[in-house]
N, C-alpha and C positions, 0 to 999 in steps of 0.2 A: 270494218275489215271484212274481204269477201270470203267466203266458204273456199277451202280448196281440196272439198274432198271429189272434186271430177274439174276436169281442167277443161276448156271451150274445145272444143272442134278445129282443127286447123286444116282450113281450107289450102290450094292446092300452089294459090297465089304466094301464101305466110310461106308453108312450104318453100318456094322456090327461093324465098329472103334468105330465110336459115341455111338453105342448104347454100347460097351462093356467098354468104357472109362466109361463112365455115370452110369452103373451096378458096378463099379470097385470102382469108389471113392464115389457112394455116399448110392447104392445098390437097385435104382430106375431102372426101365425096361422098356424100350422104344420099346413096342410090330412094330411090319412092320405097322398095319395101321396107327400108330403115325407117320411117316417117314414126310410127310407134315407139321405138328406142331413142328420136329427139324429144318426142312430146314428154314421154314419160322421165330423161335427164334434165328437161328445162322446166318440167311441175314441180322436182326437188329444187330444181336451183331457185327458182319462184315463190316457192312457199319458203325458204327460208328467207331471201330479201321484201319480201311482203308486196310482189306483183300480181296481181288478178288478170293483166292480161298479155297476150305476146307482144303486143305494137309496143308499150310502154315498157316493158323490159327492154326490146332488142334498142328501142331509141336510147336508152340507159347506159345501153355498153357504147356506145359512140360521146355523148353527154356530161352525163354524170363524174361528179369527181371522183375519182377511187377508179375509174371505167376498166383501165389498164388491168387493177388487180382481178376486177370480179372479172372480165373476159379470161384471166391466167385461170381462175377457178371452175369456168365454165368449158374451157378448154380442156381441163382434168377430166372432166365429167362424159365427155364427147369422145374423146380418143382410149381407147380400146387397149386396156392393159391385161391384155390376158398371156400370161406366160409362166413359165414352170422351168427348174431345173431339167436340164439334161433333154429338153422337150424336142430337138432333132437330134436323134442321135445319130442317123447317116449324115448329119452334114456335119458335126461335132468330129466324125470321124476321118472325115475328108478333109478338116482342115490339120489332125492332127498329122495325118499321110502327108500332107503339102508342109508343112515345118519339121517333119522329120527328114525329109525331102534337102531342108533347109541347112539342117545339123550334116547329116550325110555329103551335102557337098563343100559345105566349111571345115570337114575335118580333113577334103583334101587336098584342099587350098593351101597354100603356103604362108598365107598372111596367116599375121598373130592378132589381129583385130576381130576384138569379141564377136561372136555374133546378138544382133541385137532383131527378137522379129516385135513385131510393131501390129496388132490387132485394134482393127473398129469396128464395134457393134451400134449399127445403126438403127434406134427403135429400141434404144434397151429397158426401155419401161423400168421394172422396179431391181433388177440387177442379178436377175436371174441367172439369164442367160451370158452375161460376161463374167462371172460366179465360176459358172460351169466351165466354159471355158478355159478360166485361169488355171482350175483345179487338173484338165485333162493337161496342158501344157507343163505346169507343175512336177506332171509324174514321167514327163517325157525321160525316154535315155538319151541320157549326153556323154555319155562314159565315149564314146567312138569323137568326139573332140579332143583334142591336148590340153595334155594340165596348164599350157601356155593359155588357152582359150575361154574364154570363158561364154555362159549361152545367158540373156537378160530378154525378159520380154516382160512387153505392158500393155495395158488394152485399155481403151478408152470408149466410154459409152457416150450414146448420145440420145436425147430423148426432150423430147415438146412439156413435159410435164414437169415443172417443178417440184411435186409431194411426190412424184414414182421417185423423180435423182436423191432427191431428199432419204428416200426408204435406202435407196442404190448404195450411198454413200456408208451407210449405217450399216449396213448387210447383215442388218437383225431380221429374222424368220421364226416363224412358230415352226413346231417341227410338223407340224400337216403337208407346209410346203414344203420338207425335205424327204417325203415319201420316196421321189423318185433317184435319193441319196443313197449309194451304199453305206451301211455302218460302218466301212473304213473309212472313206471319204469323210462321214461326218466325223470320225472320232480324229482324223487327221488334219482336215482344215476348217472345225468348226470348235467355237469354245460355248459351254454349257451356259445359261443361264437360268434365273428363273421362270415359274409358272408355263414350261415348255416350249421356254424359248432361244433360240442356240444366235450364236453372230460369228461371221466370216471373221479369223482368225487374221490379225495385224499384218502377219509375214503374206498373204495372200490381199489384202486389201490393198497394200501400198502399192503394186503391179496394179492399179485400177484409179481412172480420173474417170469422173461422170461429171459429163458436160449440158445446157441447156440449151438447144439449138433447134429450129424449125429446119427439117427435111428438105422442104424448096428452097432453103435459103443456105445452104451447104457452101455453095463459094464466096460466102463469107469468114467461112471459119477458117483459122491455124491452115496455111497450105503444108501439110502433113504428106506424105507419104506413106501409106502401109502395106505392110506386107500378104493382109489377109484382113479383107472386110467383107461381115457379116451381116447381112438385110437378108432377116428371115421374116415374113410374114407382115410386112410393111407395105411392101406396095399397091396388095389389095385394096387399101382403100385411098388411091387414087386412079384420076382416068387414065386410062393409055397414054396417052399424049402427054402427062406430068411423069408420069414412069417413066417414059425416053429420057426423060428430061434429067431427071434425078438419076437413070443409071449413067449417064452420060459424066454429070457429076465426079460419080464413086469412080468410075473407072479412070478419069484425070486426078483423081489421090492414091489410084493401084500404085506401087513399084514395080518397077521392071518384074517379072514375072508371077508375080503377085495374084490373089485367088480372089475373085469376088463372089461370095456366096448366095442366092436369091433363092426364095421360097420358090416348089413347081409352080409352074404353069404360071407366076404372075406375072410375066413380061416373054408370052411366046415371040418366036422369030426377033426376037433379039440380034441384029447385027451392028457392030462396030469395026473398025480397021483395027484398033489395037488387041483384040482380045480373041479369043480363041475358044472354042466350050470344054467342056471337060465332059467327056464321055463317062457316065455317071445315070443310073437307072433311078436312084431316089431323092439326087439335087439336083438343082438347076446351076451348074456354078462355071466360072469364064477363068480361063488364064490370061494376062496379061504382056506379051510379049517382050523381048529382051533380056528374061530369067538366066 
């Protein structure tokens, strides 16, 4: 068995494999300064299936029987979950302005047809962030709708990672991660558990489907329509040219006036016929035309 306490050198060519493998199936880009953060995710993944080198690993995930699962696990390892309650809160608040927006013109509408807003969180990694979410919508006022009226919203996450949707579904948390929780919020949509650790309370999880989906492969999924989709901090790690691609995407699943939210600066000069910006100093986010 070989030592794996220092992993070979990966020249510039292995390099280009990994990263175009990586670009290929999943449409994430592993720029050259990241080279450090694949060597060092693929020596874990490495030392645990018992590889000594990169040629014989990456021929494995093509190969080998099982191939399918251990690329789902290696996938885990590569895509970047880093996220936190409440973690935008100018764009948390822009979506709530846009569905209060919502409530305000259904109350003067004449129809008795509930309103229903419909949220997707694209990139929701471990369920943080459509958590968050739920809980701001949650406390919305609805009192300016008729007792005839009723207001239903549900959010639907999406994410490449099996073990994040896995956590997502669960919406168990240590309480470390709910620092950036008010203790109302936790005493009102979280139930206690042991050893410090709290779960998104039933009546809030059921407004919540976490789905498994690769990003470049979106028109694939449910032709849905939403009201309000949210890609915060996703498209960094792709090139230019697949960001067109993927907003392009999201904005053919907008609703007629419907908000798309994107992280600054990850898709400058952003033009489409259907959408429109939202004049907005701390998001980057588009209206949808026909509202």
């Amino acid at each position: 068995m070989a030592a794996y306490d220092q992993m070979p050198d990966m020249d510039s060519e292995e390099f280009k494999r990994w990263q175009s493998l990586l670009e290929e199936r999943t449409g994430v880009w592993l720029s050259e300064n990241r080279k450090s953060f694949l060597i060092t995710n693929l020596a874990q993944r490495m030392r645990e299936k018992g590889f000594d080198s990169y040629q014989a690993y990456f021929e494995s995930l093509d190969r080998s029987v099982g191939s399918a699962v251990e690329w789902a696990s290696l996938v885990d390892l590569l895509t970047v979950h880093e996220t936190r309650f409440f973690r935008d809160n100018e764009s948390i608040e822009l979506v709530k302005k846009h569905v209060e927006k919502m409530i305000k013109n259904a109350s003067k509408s004449d129809s008795a047809q509930p309103l229903n807003a419909q949220v997707w969180s694209v990139g929701c990694s471990t369920g943080e962030e459509v958590y968050s979410l739920a809980m701001m919508l949650s406390d919305l006022d609805t009192s300016k709708l008729e007792r005839t009226k009723k207001f239903y919203f549900g959010l639907t996450g999406v994410d490449i990672s099996f073990p994040a949707l896995a956590q997502a579904r669960e919406g168990i948390y240590h309480q470390r991660r709910l620092m950036h929780v008010s203790p109302v919020l936790i005493e009102k949509y979280f139930d206690s558990l042991a050893d410090g650790y709290y779960q998104v309370k039933n009546q809030l999880r059921h407004r919540t489907c976490f789905v498994q989906a690769n990003i470049q492969e979106l028109e694939s999924s449910p032709k849905q329509l939403y009201d309000v989709i949210y890609c915060q901090n996703v498209l960094i790690y792709f090139q230019n040219n697949r960001r067109q691609q993927i907003v392009e995407q999201l904005v053919n699943r907008l609703a007629p006036g419907g908000l798309l939210v994107l992280g600054p600066g990850e898709l400058n000069n952003l033009s489409h016929p259907l959408i429109e910006k939202v004049s907005t100093k701390h998001c980057q986010a588009y209206l949808r035309a026909g509202g």
